[in-house]
ROSE-4610 file (N, C-alpha, C; in Angstrom, 1 decimal, always signed):
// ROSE-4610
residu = [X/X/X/X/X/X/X/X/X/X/X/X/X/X/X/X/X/X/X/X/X/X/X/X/X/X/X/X/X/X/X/X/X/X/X/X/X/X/X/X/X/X/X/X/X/X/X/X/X/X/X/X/X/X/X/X/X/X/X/X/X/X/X/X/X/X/X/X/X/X/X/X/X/X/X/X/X/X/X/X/X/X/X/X/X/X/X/X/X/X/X/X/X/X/X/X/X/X/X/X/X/X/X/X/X/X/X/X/X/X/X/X/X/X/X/X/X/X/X/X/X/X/X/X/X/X/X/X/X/X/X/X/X/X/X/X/X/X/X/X/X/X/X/X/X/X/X/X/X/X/X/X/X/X/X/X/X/X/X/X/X/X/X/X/X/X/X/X/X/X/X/X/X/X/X/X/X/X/X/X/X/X/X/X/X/X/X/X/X/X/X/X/X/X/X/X/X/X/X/X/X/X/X/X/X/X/X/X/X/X/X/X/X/X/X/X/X/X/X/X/X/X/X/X/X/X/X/X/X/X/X/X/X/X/X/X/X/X/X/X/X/X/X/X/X/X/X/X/X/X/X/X/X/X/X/X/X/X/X/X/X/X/X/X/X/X/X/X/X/X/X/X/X/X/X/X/X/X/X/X/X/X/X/X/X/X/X/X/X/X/X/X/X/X/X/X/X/X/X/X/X/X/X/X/X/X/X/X/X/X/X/X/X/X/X/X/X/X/X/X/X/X/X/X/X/X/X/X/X/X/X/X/X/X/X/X]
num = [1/1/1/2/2/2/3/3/3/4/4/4/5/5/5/6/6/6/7/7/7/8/8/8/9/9/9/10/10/10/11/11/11/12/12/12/13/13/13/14/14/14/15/15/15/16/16/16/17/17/17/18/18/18/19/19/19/20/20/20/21/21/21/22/22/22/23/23/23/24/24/24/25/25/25/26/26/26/27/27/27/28/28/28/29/29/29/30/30/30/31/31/31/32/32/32/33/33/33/34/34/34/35/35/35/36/36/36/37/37/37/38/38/38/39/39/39/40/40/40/41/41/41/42/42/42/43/43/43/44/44/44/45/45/45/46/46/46/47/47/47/48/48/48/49/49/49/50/50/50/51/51/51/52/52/52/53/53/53/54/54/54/55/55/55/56/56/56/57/57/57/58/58/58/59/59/59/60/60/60/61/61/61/62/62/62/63/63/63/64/64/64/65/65/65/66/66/66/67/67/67/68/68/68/69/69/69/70/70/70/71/71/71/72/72/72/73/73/73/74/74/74/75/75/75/76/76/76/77/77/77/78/78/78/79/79/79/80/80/80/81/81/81/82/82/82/83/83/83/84/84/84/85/85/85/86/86/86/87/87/87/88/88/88/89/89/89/90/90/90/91/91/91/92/92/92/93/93/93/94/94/94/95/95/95/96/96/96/97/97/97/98/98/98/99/99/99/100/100/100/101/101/101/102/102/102/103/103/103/104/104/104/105/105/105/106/106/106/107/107/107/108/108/108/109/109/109/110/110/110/111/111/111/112/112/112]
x = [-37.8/-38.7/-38.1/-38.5/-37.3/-38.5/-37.6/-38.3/-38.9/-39.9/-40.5/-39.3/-38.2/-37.4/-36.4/-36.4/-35.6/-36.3/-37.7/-38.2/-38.0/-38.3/-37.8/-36.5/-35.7/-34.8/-34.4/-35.0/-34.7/-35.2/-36.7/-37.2/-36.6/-36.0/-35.2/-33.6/-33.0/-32.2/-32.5/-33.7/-34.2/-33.8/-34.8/-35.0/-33.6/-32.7/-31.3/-30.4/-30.9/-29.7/-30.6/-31.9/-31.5/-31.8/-31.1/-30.3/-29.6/-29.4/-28.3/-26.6/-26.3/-24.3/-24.5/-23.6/-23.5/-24.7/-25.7/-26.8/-26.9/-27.4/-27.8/-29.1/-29.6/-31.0/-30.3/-31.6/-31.5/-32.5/-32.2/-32.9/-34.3/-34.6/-36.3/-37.1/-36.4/-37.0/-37.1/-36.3/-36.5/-37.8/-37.7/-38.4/-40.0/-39.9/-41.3/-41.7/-40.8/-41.5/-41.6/-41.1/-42.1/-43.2/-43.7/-44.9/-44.1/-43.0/-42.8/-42.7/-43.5/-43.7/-42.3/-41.8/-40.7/-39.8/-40.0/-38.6/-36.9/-36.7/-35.5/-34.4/-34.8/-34.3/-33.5/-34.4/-35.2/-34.1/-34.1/-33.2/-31.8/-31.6/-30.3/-30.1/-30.5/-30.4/-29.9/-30.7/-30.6/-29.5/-29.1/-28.1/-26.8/-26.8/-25.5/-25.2/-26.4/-26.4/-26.0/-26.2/-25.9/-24.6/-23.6/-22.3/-21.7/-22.7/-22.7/-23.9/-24.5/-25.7/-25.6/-24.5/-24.2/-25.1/-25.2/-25.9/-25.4/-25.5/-24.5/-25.1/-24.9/-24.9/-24.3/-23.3/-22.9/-23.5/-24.4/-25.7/-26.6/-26.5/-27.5/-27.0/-27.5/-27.1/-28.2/-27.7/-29.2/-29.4/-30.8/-31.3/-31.0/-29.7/-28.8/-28.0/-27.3/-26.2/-25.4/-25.4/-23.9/-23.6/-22.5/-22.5/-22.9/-23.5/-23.8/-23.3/-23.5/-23.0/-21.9/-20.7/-19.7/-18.7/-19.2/-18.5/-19.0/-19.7/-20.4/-19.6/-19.0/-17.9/-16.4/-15.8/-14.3/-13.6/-13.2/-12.6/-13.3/-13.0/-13.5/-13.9/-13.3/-13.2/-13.3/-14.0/-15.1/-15.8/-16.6/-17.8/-17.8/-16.9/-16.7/-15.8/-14.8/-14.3/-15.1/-16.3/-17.2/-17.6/-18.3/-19.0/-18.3/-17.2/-16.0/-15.9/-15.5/-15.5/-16.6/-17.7/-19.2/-19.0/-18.2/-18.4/-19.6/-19.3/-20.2/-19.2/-19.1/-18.4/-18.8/-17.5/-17.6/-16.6/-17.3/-16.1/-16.2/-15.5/-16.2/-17.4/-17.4/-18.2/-19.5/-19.6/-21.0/-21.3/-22.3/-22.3/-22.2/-21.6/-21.5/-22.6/-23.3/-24.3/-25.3/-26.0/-26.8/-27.9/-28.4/-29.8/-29.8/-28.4/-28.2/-28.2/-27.8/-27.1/-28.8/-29.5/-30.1/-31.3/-31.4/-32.4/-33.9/-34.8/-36.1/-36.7/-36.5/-37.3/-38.7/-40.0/-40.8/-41.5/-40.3/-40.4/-40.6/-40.4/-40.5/-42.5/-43.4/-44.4/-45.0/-45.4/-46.2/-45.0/-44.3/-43.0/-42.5/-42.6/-41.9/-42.8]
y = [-137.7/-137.7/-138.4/-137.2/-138.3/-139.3/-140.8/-141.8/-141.1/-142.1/-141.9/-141.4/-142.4/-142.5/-141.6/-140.9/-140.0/-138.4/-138.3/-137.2/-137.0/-138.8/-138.9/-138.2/-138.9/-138.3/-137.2/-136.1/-134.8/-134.3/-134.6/-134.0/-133.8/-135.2/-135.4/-134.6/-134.8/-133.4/-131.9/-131.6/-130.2/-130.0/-131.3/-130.7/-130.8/-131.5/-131.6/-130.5/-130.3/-128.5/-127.6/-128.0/-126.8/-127.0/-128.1/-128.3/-127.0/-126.3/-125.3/-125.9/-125.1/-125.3/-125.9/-126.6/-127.1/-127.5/-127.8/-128.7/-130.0/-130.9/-132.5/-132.9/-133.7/-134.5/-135.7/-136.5/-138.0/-138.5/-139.8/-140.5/-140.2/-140.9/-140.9/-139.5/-138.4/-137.7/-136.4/-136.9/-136.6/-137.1/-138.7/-139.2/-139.4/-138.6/-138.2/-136.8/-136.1/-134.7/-134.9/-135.7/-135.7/-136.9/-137.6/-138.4/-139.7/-140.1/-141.3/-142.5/-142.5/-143.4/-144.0/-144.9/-145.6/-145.5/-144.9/-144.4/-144.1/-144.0/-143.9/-144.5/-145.7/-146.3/-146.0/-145.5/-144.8/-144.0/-143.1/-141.7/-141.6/-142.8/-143.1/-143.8/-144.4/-144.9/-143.6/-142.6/-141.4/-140.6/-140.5/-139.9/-140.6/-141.8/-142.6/-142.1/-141.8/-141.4/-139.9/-139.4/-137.9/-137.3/-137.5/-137.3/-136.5/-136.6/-135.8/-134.5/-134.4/-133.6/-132.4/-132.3/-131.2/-130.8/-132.1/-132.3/-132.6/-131.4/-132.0/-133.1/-134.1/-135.8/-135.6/-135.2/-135.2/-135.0/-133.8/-133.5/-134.4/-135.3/-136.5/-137.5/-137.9/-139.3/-140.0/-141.1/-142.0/-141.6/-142.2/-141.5/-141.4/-142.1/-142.0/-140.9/-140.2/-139.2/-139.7/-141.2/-141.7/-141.9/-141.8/-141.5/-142.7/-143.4/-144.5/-144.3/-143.5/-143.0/-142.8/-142.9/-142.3/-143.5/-144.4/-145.4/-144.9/-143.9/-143.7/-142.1/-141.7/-140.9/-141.1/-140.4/-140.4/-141.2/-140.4/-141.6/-141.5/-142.6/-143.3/-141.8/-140.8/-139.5/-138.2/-138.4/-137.4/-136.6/-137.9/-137.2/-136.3/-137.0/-135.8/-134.6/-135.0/-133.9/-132.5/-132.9/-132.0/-131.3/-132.1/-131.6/-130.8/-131.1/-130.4/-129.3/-129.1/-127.4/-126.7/-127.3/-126.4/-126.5/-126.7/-126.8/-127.6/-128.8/-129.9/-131.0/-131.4/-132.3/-133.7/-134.6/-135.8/-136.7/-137.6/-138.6/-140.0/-140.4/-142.6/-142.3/-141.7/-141.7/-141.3/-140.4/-140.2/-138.5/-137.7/-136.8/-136.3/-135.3/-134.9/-134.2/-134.0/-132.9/-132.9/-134.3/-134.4/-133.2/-133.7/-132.9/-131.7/-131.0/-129.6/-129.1/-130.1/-129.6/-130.7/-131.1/-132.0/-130.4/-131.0/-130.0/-130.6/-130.2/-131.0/-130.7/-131.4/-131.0/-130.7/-131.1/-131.0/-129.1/-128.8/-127.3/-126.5/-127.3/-126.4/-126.8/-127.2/-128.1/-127.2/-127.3/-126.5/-125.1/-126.0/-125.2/-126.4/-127.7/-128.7/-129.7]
z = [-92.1/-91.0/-89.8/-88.8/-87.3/-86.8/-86.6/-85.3/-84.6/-83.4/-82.8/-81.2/-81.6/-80.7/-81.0/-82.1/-82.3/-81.8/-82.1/-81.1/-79.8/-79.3/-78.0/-77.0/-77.9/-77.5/-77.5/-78.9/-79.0/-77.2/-77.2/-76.4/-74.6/-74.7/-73.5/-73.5/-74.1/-74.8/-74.4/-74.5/-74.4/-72.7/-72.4/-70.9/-70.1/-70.7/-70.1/-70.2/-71.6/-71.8/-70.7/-69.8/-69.2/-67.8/-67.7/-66.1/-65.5/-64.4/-64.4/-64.1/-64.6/-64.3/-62.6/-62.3/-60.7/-60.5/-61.2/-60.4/-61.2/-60.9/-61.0/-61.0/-61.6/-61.5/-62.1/-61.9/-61.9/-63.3/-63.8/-64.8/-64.8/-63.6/-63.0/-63.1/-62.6/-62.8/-64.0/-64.7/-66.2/-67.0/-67.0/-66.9/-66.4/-65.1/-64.6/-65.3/-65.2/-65.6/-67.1/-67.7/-69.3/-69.3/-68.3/-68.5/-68.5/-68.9/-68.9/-68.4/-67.0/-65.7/-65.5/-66.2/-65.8/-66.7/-67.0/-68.6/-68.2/-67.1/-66.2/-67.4/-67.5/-68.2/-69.9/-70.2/-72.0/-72.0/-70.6/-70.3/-70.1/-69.3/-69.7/-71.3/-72.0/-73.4/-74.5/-73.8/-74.7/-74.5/-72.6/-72.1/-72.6/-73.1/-73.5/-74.9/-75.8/-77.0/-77.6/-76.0/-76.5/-76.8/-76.8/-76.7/-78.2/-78.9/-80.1/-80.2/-79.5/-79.5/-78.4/-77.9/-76.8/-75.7/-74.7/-74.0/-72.7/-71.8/-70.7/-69.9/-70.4/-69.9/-68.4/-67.9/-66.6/-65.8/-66.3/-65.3/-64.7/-65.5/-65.1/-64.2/-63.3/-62.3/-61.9/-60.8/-60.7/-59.3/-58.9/-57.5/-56.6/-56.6/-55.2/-55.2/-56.3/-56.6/-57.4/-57.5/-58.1/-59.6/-59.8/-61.4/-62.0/-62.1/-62.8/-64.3/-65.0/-66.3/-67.1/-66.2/-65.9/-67.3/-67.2/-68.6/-69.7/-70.2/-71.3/-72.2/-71.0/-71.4/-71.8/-72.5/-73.5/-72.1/-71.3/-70.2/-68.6/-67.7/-66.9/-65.9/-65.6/-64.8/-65.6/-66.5/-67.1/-67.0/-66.6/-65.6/-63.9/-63.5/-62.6/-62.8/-63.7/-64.0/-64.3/-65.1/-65.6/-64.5/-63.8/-62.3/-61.7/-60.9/-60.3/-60.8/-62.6/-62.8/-62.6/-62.1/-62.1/-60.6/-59.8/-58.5/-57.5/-57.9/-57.3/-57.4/-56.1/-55.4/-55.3/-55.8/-55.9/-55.3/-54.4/-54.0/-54.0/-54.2/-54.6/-55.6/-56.8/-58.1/-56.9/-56.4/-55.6/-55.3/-55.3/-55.3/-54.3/-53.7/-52.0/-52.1/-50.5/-50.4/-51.8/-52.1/-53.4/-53.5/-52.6/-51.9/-52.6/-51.8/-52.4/-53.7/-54.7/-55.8/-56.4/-56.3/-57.0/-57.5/-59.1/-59.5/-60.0/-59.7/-59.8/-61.1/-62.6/-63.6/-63.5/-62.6/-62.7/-62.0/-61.2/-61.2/-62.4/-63.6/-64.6/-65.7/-64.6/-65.2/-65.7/-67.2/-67.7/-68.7/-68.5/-69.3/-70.8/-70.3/-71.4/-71.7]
């Protein structure tokens, strides 16, 4: 029988696998589109955890663009390496043109 925190996470997991290729969202709003007011936090916990669960973790950044994340990967340029092949641009661990590439989980309300 899975934790409560292990549902959690599954569930957080779901909504990540379906980020699209070259787009980005943030902790918080993961976070918001599953009800969890301030869970930002929770989201990264899970996002550090996923690395065996085939979960594109890179997708994820914090509200500014920046990779905050980026130590939780095999090595330090990982994470943007990832990005970069999906064509989204990074410079000083920061995402260029965020705005653009930023994807809004709660577009999907009434889907997760």
């Amino acid at each position: 029988m899975k934790s409560n925190k292990e549902n959690l996470y599954a569930t957080i997991y779901e909504l990540v696998r379906l980020i699209p290729e070259g787009r980005v969202t943030t902790y918080g709003s993961i976070a918001k589109a599953l009800g969890l007011g301030s869970g930002a936090r929770v989201v990264g916990f899970a996002m550090n955890a996923s690395h065996t669960e085939n979960v594109p973790a890179h997708r994820v950044v914090n509200r500014n663009g920046q990779l905050t994340g980026k130590h939780h990967f095999p090595t330090p340029t990982a994470m943007e390496t990832l990005l970069k092949a999906e064509g989204v641009n990074v410079e000083n661990d920061q995402i260029v043109d965020f705005e653009k590439h930023f994807w809004d989980p709660a577009s999907l309300e009434g889907e997760i």
